[in-house]
N, C-alpha and C positions, 0 to 999 in steps of 0.2 A: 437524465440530467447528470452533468457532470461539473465537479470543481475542483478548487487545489484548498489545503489550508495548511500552514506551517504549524507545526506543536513542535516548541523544544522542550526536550528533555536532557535530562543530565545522570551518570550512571550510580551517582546516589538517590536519584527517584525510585529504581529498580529495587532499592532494597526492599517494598511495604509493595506487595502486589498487588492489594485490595485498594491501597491508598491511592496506587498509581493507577488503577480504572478508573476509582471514581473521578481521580483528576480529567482524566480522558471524558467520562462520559458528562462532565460536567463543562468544558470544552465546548465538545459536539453538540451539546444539547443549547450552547448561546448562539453557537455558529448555525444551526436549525433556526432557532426563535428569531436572531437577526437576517435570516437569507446572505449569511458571509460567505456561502461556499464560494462564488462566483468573483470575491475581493482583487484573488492573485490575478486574475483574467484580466479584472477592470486597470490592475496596475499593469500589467504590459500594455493596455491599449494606452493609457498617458506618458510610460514611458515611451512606448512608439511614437508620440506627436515631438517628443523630446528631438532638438537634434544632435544625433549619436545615444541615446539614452536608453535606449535598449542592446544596442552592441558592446556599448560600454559596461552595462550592467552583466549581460551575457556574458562578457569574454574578463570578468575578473579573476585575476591570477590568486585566486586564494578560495581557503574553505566555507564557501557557504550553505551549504547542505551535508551532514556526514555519513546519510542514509535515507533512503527513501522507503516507505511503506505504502503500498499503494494497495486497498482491496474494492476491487469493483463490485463485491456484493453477488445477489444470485444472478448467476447467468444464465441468460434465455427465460425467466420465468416467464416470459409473457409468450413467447413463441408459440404460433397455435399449431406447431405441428402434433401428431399422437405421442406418446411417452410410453416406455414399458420398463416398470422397474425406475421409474423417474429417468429417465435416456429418455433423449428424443431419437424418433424413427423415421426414418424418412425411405418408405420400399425396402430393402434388406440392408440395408444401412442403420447401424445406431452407432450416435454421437459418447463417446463411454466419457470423456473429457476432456475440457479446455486449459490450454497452457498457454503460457503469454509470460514478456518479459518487461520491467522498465530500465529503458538504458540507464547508465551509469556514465559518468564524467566524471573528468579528474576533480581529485578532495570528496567526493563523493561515491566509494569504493563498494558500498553493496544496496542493492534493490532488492526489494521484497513483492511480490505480484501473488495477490490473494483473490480467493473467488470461493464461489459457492458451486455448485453443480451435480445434482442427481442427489440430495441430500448428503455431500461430501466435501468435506472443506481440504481446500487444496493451498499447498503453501511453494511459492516457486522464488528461490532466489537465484538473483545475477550479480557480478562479482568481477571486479577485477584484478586479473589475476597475480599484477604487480606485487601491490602488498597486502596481500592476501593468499594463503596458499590452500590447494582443495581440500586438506582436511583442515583447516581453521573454517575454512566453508562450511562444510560440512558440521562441525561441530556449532558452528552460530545456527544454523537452521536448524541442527535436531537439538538446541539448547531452546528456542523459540520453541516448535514442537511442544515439547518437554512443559515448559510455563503456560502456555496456554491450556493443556489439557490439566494442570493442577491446576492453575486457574479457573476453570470449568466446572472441573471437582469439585472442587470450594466453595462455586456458588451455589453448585445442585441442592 
């Protein structure tokens, strides 16, 4: 199952880290109890009967998203092939890990694409390179990195 859901944030959420999960998991846990994951889906399908109302919406010349975080959760858990080492095996093949990107468009300058896999959490950012330069890259994602695993800490 898959859906979209917006959460804004603002970069003085980021100051209280504890504060800023349980925002989050308090979010996720309405959007769960209501079945909202599927909301954005049902809004493109009414703005598709629109006429022009999705082209229109698509093609706005301004900022509507400033980042994207996308994590698809465990990958392949269900997969009934054998595993060694949690890798799946397929004859002298193993799968060591998945990568995956979410585009990016303009006003909307870096993506996030997260997963699970072999008990190892994988963080893959995409970026564009206009204004943004690789080590600003570079520095957002091992700043991520970095919060999440203090965060982690924090909870254990």
């Amino acid at each position: 199952e898959v859906g979209s859901v917006f959460m804004d944030r603002r970069s003085h959420d980021f100051a209280r880290p504890a504060a800023f999960l349980a925002g989050i998991a308090r979010e996720l846990q309405i959007i769960k109890e209501k079945d909202l994951g599927l909301i954005f889906v049902y809004a493109l399908n009414v703005l598709r009967l629109l006429p022009g109302g999705l082209k229109r919406t698509a093609n706005q010349d301004k900022c509507t998203v400033s980042a994207i975080f996308s994590n698809i959760g465990r990958v392949l858990r269900r997969c009934p092939l054998p595993r060694k080492d949690s890798r799946i095996v397929s004859g002298n093949l193993v799968l060591e890990q998945i990568d995956g990107a979410v585009p990016v468009k303009p006003y909307s300058c870096v993506s996030f694409f997260i997963n699970e896999y072999a008990r190892c959490l994988s963080v893959m950012l995409h970026y564009d390179p206009r204004p943004l330069s690789r080590e600003q890259a570079d520095d957002l994602v091992s700043t991520l990195v970095r919060r999440v695993q203090a965060t982690a800490a924090s909870q254990a």
